[in-house]
C-alpha positions as CSV (number, residue, x, y, z in Angstrom):
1,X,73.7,114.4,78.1
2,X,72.2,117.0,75.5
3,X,74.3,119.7,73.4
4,X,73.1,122.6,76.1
5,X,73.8,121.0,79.3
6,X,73.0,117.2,81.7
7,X,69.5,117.1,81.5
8,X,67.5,115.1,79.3
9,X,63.8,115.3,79.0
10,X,61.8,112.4,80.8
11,X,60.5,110.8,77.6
12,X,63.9,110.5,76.2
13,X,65.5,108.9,79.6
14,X,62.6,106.6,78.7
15,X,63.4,105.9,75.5
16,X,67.3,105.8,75.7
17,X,67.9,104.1,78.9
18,X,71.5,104.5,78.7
19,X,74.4,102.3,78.6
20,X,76.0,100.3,81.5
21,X,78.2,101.8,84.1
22,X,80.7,99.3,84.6
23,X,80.6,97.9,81.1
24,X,82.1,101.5,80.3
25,X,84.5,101.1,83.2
26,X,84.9,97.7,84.4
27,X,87.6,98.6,86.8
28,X,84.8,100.2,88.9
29,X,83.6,96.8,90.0
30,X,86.9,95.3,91.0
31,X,85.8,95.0,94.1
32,X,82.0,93.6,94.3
33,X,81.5,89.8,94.5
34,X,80.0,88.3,90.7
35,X,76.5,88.4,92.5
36,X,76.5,92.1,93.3
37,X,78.8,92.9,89.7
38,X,75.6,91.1,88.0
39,X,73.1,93.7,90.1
40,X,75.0,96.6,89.5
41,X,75.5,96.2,85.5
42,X,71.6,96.2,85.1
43,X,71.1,98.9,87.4
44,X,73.8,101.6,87.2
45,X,72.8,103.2,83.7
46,X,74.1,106.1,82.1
47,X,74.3,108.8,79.2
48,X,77.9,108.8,77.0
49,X,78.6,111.9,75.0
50,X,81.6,112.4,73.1
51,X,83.6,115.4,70.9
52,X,86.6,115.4,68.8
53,X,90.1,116.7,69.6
54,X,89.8,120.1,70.2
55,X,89.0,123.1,72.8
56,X,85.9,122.1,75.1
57,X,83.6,124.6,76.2
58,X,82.9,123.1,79.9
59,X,82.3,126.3,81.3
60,X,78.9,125.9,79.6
61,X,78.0,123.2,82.2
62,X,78.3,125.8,85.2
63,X,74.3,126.2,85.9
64,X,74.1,122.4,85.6
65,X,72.5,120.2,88.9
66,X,75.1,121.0,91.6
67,X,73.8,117.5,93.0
68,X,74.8,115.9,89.7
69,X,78.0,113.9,90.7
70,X,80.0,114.6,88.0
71,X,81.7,113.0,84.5
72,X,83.5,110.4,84.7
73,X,86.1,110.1,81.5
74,X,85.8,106.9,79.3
75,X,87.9,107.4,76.6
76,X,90.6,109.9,75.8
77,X,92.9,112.6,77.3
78,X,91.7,115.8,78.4
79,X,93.6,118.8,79.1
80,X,92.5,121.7,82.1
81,X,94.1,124.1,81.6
82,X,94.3,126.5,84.7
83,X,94.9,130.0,83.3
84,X,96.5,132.7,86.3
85,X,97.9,136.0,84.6
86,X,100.0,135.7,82.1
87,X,101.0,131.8,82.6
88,X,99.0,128.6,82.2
89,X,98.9,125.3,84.6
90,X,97.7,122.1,82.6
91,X,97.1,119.1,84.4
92,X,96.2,116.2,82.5
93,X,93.1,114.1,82.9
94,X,92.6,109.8,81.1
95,X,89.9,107.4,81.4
96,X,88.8,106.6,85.0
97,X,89.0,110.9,85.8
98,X,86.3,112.3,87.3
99,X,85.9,116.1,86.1
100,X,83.5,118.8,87.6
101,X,83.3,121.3,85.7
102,X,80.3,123.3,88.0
103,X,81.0,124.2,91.8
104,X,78.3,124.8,94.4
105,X,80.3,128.8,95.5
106,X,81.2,129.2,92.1
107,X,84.8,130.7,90.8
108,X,87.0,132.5,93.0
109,X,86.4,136.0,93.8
110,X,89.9,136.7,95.2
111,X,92.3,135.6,92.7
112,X,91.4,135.7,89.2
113,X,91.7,132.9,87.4
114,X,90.2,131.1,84.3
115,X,89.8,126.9,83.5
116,X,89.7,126.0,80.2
117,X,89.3,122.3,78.6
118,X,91.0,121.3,75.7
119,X,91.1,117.5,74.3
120,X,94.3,116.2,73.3
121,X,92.2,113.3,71.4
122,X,88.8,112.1,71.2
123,X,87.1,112.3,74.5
124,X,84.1,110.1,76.1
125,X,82.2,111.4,79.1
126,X,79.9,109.5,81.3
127,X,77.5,111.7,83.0
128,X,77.0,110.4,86.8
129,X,73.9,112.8,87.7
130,X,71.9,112.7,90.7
131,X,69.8,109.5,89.9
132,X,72.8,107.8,89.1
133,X,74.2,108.3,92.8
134,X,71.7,107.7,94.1
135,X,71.8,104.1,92.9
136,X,74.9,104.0,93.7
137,X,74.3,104.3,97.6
138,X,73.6,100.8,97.0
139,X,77.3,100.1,96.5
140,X,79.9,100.9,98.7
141,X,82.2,98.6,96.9
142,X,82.5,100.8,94.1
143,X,82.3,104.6,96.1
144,X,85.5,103.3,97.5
145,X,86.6,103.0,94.3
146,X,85.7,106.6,93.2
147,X,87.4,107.9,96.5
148,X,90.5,106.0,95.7
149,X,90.7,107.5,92.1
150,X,90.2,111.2,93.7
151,X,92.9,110.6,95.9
152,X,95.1,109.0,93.4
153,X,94.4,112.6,91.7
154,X,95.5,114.8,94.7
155,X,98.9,112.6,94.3
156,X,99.4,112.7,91.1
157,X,99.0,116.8,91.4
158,X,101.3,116.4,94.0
159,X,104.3,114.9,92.3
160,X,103.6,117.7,89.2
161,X,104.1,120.2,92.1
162,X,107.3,118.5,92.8
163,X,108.1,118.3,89.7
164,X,108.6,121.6,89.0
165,X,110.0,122.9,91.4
166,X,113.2,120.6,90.5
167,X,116.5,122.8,90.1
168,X,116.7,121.8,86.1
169,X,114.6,121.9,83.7
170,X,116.2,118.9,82.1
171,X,115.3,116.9,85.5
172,X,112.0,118.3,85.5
173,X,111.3,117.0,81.8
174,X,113.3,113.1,82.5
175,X,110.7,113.3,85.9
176,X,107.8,114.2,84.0
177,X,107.8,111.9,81.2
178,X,108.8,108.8,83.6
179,X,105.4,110.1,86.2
180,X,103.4,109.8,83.0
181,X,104.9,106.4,82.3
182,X,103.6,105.5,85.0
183,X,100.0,105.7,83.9
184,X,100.5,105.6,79.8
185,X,103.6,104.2,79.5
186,X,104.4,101.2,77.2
187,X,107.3,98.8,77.2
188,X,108.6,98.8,73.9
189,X,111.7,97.4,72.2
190,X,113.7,100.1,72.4
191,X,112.9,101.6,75.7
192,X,109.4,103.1,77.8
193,X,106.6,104.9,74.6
194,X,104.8,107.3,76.3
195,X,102.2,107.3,73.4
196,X,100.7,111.1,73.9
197,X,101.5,113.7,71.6
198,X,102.6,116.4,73.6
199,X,103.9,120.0,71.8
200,X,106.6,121.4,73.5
201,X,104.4,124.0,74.6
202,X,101.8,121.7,76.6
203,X,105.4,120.5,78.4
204,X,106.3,123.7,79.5
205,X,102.7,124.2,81.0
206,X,103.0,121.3,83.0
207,X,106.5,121.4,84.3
208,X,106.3,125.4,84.9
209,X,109.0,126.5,82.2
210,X,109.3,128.6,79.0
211,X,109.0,126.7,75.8
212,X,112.3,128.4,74.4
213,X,113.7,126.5,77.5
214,X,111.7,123.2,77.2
215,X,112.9,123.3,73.7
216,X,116.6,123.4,74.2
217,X,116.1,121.0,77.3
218,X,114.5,118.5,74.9
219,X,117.2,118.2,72.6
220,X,120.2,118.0,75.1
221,X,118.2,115.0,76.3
222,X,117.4,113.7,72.8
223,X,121.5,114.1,72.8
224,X,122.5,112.4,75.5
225,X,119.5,109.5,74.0
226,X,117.2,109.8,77.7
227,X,114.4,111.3,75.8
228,X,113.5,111.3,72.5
229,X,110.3,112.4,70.2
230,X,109.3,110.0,67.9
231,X,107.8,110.3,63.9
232,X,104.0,110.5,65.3
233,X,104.9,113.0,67.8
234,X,104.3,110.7,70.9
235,X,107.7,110.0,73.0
236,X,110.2,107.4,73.9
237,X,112.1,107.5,77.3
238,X,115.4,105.4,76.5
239,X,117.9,106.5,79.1
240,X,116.6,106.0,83.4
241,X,114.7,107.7,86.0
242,X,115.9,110.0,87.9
243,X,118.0,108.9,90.5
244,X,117.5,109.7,94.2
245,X,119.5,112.6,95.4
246,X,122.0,111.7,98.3
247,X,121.2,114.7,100.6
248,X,117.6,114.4,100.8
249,X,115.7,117.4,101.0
250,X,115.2,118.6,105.3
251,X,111.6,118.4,106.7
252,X,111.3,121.7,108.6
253,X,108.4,121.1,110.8
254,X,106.0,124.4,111.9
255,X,107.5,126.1,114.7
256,X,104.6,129.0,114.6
257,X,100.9,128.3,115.1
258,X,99.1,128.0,111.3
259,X,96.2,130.5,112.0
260,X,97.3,132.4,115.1
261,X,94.3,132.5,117.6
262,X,93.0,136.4,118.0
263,X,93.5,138.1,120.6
264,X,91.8,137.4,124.2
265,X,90.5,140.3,125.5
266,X,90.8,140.6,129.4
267,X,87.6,140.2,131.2
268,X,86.2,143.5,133.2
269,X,86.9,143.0,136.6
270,X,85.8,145.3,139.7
271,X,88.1,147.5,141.5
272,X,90.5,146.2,143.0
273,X,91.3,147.2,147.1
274,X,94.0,148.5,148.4
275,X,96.6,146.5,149.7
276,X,98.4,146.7,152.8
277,X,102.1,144.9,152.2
278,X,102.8,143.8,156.1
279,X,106.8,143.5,156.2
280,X,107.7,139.7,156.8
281,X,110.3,138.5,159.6
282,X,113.7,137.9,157.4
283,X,113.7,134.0,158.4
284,X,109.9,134.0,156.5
285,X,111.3,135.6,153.1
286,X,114.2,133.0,153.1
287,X,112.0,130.2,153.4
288,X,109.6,131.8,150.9
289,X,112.5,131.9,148.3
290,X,113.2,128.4,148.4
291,X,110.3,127.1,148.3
292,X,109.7,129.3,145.3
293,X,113.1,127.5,144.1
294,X,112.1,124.0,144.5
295,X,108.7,124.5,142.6
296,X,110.6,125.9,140.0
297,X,113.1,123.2,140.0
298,X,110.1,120.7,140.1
299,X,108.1,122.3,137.1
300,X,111.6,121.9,134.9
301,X,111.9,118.6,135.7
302,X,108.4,118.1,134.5
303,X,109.0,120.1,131.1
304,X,112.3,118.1,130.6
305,X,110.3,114.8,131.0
306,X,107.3,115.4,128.8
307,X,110.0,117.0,126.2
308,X,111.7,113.8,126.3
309,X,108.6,111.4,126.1
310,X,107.5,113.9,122.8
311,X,111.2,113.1,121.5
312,X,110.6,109.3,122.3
313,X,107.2,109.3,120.1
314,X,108.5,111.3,117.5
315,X,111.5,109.1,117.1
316,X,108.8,106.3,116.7
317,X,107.0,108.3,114.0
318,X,110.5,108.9,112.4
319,X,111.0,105.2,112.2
320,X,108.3,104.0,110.9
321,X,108.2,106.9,108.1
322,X,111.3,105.2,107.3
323,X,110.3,101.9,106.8
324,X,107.9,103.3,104.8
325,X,109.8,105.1,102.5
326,X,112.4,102.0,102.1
327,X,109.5,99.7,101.2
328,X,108.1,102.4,98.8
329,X,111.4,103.1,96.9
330,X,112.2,98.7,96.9
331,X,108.9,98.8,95.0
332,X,109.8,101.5,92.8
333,X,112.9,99.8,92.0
334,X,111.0,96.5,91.4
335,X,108.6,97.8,89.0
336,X,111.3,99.8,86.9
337,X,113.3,97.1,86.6
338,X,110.4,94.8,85.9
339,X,109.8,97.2,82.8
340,X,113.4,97.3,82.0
341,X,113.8,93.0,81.8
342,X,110.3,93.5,79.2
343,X,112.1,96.2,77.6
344,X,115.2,93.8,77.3
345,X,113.1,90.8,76.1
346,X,111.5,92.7,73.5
């Protein structure tokens, strides 16, 4: 990767072949056999660049290959920093992060909003152009990697949203700092180190909240000993997670249709006749009428019963969400307490 963008000139590919995919990121072969690991280090080859703590101009990567893949972080934490009016959205991007910073329909026209890229320490990228994946078509073991990562992404964005939107910003911060445990976090002797130095502004950008308010939020908690900052500026979680609230937020499921369809508009049809209305006998109407009666009573009967077998399946879906969710949080509970018997042995 040169200074001015991803291309290299031919005779310098040539000359630098590159260094080795997975011997950057090993984790990325976790799931070939040793034969196919042994193909793929000698063929997947590619170009490392690096820069120091510090903004990052990415934006000058926009007229770069759309069909390059993307960069794929080595080393590092990088900061995007999603600017919208007057307030700023960070998420926060380690090793094993695919970033893109050029799109095929560029920026949005609607909404205007501004990315910028700023390294919280010294950052290695790993460009994955076009030649690159096309080698690595070979390897299905390792796009499912990739895919996994991106979608480990989408969650970790999701929890963040979650995140703040809590009531407090006190539980916001204790929720933040235990969801980047989760990734950074270190058992130490006196509690979890969260080892990234994080002002008190770059918190308030990623819980949503004022630093004024993150501020005073910090040191209740640094009170109370759940949270405190330590001599280097990285953080130590000492107190517990959050714990889970016993009236569960409702799901309200979508009553109205998403995209409402347009309109129909009714077909032209020809003029219609006239028509003659022949009085019926009395005996005729009566029949008429309950016949009319028992359809209707036979199409509610049909209602009721697919209305019950819906209730039936989603009762089923209910239950097995359930068992989900029980087997997710007994997991939870055994890792934290897993960390808390190291913490305890250290």
């Amino acid at each position: 990767m040169t200074a001015t963008g991803v291309e290299a000139p031919q005779d310098e590919r040539v000359a630098r072949p590159g260094r080795s995919l997975l011997a950057l990121d090993p984790e990325l072969g976790q799931l070939l056999s040793p034969e196919r690991r042994a193909a793929a280090e000698r063929e997947l080859r590619t170009r490392v660049t690096s820069f120091p703590v510090g903004e990052w101009d990415g934006g000058r990567l926009s007229d770069a290959d759309p069909a390059h893949l993307g960069l794929l972080l080595i080393d590092g934490v990088l900061a995007r920093e999603v600017v919208l009016s007057d307030t700023v959205s960070t998420e926060l991007l380690g090793p094993g992060d695919i970033v893109r910073p050029w799109h095929l329909e560029g920026p949005p026209e609607l909404l205007p909003v501004s990315v910028r890229w700023n390294a919280l320490a010294q950052v290695r990228l790993a460009l994955v152009d076009r030649r690159l994946a096309t080698v690595l078509g070979r390897y299905p073991e390792i796009w499912a990697v990739l895919v996994d990562r991106l979608s480990e992404r989408a969650q970790r964005l999701a929890i963040t949203q979650a995140i703040s939107q809590l009531n407090r910003v006190d539980r916001r911060l204790l929720a933040l700092f235990w969801h980047l445990a989760e990734r950074w976090g270190r058992v130490s002797r006196d509690g979890i180190a969260v080892p990234l130095a994080l002002s008190h502004r770059l918190i308030g950008e990623l819980v949503g909240a004022r630093r004024p308010t993150v501020s005073t939020a910090l040191a209740e908690l640094a009170r109370t000993g759940q949270l405190v900052r330590r001599d280097d500026g990285t953080w130590l979680l000492t107190g517990q997670p959050l714990s889970e609230s016993a009236n569960p937020a409702e799901v309200v499921r979508q009553r109205r249709r998403l995209m409402p369809a347009a309109a129909e508009k009714p077909a032209a049809t020809a003029p219609a006749e006239p028509v003659v209305v022949v009085p019926a006998p009395a005996e005729l109407t009566v029949d008429r009428r309950l016949a009319d009666l028992r359809a209707s009573i036979a199409a509610a009967r049909e209602e009721s019963e697919r209305r019950r077998e819906e209730l039936t399946a989603l009762r089923a879906e209910l239950s097995i969400l359930r068992d989900r969710t029980l087997e997710q949080r007994a997991e939870r509970a055994r890792r934290l307490q897993a960390l808390r018997d190291a913490a305890r042995r250290r």
